[in-house]
C-alpha positions in Angstrom: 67.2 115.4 141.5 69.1 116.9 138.9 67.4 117.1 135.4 69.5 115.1 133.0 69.7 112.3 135.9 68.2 108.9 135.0 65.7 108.1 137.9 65.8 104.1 137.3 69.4 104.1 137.0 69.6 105.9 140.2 67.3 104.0 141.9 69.3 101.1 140.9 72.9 102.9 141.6 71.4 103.3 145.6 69.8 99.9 145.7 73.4 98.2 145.1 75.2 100.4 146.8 72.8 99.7 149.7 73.1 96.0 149.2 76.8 96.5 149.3 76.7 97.8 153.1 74.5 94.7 154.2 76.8 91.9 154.9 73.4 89.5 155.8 71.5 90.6 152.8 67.9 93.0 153.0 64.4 91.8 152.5 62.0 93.7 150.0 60.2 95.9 152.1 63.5 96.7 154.4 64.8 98.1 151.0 61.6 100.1 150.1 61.8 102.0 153.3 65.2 102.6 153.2 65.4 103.9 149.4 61.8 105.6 150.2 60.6 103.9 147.0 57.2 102.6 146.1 56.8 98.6 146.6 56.6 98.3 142.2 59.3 100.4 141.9 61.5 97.8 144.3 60.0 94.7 142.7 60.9 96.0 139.3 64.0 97.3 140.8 64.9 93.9 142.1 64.1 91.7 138.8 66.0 93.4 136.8 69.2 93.6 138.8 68.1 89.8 139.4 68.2 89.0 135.9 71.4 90.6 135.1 72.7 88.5 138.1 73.8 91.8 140.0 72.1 90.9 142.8 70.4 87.6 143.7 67.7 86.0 146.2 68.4 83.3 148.6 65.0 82.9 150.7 63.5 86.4 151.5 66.4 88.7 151.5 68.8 89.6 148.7 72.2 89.9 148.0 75.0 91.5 146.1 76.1 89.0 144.0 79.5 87.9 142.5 78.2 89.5 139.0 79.7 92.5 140.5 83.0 91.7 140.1 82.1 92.0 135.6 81.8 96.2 136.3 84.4 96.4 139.4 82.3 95.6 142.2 82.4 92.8 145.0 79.7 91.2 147.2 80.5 92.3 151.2 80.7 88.9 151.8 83.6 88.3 149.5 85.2 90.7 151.0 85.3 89.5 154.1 86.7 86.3 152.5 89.8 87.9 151.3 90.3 89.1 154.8 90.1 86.4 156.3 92.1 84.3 153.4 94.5 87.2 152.5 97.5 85.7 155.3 97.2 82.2 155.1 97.1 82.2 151.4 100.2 84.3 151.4 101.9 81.5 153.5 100.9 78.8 151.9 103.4 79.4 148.5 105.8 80.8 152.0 109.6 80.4 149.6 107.8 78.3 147.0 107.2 80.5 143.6 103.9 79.3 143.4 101.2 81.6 143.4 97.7 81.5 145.5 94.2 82.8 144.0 90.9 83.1 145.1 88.3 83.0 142.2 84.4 83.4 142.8 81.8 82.2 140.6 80.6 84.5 138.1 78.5 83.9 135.0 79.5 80.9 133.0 83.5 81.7 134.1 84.8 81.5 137.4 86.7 85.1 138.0 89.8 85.6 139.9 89.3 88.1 142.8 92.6 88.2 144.6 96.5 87.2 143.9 99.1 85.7 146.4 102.9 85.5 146.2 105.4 85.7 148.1 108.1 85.4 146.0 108.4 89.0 143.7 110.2 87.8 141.2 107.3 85.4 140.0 104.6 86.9 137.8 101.5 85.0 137.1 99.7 85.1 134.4 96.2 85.3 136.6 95.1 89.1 137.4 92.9 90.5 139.5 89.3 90.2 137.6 90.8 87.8 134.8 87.9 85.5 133.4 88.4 81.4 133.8 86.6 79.0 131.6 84.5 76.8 133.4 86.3 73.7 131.0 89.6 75.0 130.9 90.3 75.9 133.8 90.5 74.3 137.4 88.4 76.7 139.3 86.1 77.0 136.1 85.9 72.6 136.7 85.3 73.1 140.3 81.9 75.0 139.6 81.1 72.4 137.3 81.5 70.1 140.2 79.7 71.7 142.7 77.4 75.0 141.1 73.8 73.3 141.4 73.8 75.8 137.9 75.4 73.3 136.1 73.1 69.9 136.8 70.6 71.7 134.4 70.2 70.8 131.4 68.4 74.2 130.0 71.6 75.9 131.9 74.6 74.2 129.9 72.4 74.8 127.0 72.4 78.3 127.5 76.2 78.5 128.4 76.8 75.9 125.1 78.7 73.4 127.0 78.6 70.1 126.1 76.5 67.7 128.8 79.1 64.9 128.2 82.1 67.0 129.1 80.5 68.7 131.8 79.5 65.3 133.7 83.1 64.1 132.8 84.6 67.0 134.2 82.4 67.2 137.6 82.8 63.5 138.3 86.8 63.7 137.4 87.0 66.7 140.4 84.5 65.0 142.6 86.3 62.0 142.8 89.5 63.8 143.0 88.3 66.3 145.5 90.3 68.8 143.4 90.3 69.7 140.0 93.6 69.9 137.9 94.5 72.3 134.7 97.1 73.8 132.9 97.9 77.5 133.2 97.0 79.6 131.2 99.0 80.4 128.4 100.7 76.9 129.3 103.1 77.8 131.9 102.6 75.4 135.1 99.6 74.2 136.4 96.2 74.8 138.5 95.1 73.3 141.3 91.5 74.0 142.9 89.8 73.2 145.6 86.1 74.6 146.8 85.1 77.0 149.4 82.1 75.7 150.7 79.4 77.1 153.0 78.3 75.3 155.9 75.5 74.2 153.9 77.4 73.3 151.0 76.8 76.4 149.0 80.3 77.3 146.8 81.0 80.4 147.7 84.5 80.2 146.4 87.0 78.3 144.7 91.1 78.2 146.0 93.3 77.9 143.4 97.0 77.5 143.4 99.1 78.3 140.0 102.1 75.7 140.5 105.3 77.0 138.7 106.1 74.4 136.5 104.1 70.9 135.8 103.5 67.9 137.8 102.6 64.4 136.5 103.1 63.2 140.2 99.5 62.9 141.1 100.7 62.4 144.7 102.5 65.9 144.5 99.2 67.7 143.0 97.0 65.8 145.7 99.9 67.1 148.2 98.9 70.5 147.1 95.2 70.3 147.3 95.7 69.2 150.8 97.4 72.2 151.6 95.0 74.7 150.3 91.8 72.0 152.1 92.3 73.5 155.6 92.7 77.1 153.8 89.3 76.7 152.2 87.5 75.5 155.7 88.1 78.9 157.1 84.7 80.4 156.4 82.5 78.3 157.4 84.6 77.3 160.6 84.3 80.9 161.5 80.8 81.7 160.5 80.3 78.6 162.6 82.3 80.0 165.5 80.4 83.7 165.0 76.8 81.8 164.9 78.1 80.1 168.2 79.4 83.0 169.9 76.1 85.0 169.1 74.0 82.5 170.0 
């Protein structure tokens, strides 16, 4: 290793980027013998990038997480969503100038990850990697709705959001089955539905940036029904994959 290299920071530099080629996540001790690192060096390793919310642990292996997307990363997994979501989504605004995004849950703001239109004389306002409040924002309601993160009192206390609003919000978008929002800078509206995992995990929230507004509930719940089947893709196929392997 070169001398004015940083040992801990390149552990941690190989133990993302090795993350980042393992679609179905790595267990501690498949890490340690593939960095070659000693177990505490690993466990150390792994809380710290866990704390940062870099990575994160679901059972026994860990993951890349959506914190990624803060320093220009993305999970494996995400990036297999916009794959698989990159045509339909593109179809779905069809001659409309309506725009399609798909935002991922990120710390305390929902992040947008991808942009859709069709029409190229439409500019949104939503970029690539903008940041989404979770209260102003449709996607930002939707993880409201459906992050386990935010029944926690101690959590919404940490992100200073107000409990009252919060339950308002969820139930609003639960009830709905979609959550509703101006744009930003006030030009149309969102509309957002979630990307749920076959076990009801939100992976994802669909959102589409109508041009203009709509008091026409029946138009915005028009909409949401559009982007519904759009949003069953994943789990449908990991369903069909899990099926086919089996």
């Amino acid at each position: 290793m070169e001398r004015y290299i940083i040992p801990s920071v390149y552990q941690a530099i190989q133990l993302c980027r090795t993350l980042g080629d393992a679609e179905y996540g790595m267990t501690s001790l498949a890490l340690e013998e593939q960095l070659q690192l000693p177990r505490s060096s690993v466990f150390r390793l792994l809380k710290t990038l866990c704390s940062e919310r870099l990575i994160e642990k679901r059972g026994t292996r860990y993951y890349l997480a959506n914190g990624m997307y803060g320093i220009g990363g993305a999970a494996p997994r995400l990036q297999k969503f916009q794959r698989l979501l990159a045509a339909p989504l593109t179809a779905l605004t069809g001659d409309t100038t309506h725009t399609a995004i798909l935002c991922v849950p990120a710390d305390n703001c929902a992040v947008a990850a991808d942009v859709f239109c069709s029409n190229s004389q439409r500019l949104s306002a939503i970029r690539p990697g903008m940041q989404l409040s979770l209260t102003g924002s449709a996607p930002g309601h939707i993880m409201l709705a459906y992050h386990p993160r935010y029944r926690d009192e101690n959590s919404l206390n940490i992100a200073e959001l107000d409990s009252r609003r919060v339950m308002k919000l969820a139930a609003q978008t639960c009830t709905r089955g979609f959550a509703v929002s101006d744009a930003p800078a006030g030009k149309g509206q969102l509309v957002s539905v979630p990307v749920l995992a076959s076990d009801g995990e939100l992976l994802a929230m669909l959102c589409l940036e109508l041009d203009e507004h709509h008091g026409d509930a029946e138009l915005l719940s028009h909409w949401a029904g559009k982007l519904k089947p759009v949003a069953a893709l994943p789990a449908a196929t990991c369903t069909q994959n899990k099926k086919e392997a089996g």
